[in-house]
Wavefront OBJ file of the C-alpha trace (Angstrom):
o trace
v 0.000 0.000 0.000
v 2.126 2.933 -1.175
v 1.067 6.641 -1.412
v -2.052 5.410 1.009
v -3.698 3.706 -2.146
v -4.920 0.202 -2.116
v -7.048 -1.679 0.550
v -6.900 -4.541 3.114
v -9.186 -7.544 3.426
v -9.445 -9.038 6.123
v -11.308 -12.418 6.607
v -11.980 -16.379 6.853
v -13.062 -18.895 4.395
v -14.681 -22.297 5.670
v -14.060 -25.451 2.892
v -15.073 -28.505 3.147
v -12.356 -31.091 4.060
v -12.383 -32.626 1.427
v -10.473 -31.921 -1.882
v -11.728 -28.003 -2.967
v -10.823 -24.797 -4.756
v -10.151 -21.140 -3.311
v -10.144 -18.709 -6.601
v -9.356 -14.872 -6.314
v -10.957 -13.351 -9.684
v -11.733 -10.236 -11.148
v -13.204 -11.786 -14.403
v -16.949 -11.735 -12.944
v -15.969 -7.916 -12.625
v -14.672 -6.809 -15.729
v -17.584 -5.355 -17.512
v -16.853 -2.588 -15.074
v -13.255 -2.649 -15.411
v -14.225 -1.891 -19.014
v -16.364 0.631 -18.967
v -13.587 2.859 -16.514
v -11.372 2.164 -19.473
v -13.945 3.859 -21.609
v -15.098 6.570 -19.824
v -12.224 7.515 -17.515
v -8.827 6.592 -18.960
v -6.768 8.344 -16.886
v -7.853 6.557 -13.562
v -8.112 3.286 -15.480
v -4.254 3.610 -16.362
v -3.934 4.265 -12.650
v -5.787 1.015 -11.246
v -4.168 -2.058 -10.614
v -5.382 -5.068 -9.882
v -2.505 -6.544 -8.250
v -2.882 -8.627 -5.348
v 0.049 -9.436 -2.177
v -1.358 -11.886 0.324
v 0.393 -10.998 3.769
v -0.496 -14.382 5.128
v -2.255 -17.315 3.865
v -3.430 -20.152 6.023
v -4.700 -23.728 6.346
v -6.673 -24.965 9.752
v -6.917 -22.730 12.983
v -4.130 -20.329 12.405
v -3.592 -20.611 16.181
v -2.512 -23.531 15.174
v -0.810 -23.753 11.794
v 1.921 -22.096 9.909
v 1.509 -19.134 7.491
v 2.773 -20.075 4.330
l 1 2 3 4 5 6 7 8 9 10 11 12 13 14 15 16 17 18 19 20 21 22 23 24 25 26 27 28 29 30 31 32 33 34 35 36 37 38 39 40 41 42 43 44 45 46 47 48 49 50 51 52 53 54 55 56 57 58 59 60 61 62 63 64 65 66 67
C-alpha cells in the first residue's frame, strides 16, 4: 500500500475437508473494469489489480503455519 492507495481484506473462508478450490478473480468484474477504461482513462491507467497476500493459512491459524 504505497502513497495510502490500495485496501486490506481481512477475513476467513470455511471449505469442506475434502479436496476443494479457493479462486481470487476479477473476471466476474470486468464489464466494469471496461467501462472505466472507456469513460475515464486516466484513472483506469492508474488502477491495478494486483494482489500481495500478507499471510495465507490452512486450519486454525492458532494452530498452523503461514505459508
Amino acid at each position: 500500500m504505497e502513497s495510502g492507495l490500495g485496501c486490506r481484506v481481512v477475513g476467513q473462508h470455511d471449505m469442506y475437508q475434502v479436496p476443494s478450490k479457493l479462486f481470487f478473480a476479477t473476471d466476474r468484474d470486468m464489464w466494469l473494469i471496461n467501462k472505466l477504461k472507456a469513460e475515464a482513462p486516466d484513472t483506469y491507467n492508474n488502477f491495478s489489480l494486483e494482489h500481495y497476500f500478507e499471510t495465507f493459512s490452512f486450519g486454525d491459524i492458532s494452530e498452523g503455519q503461514a505459508i
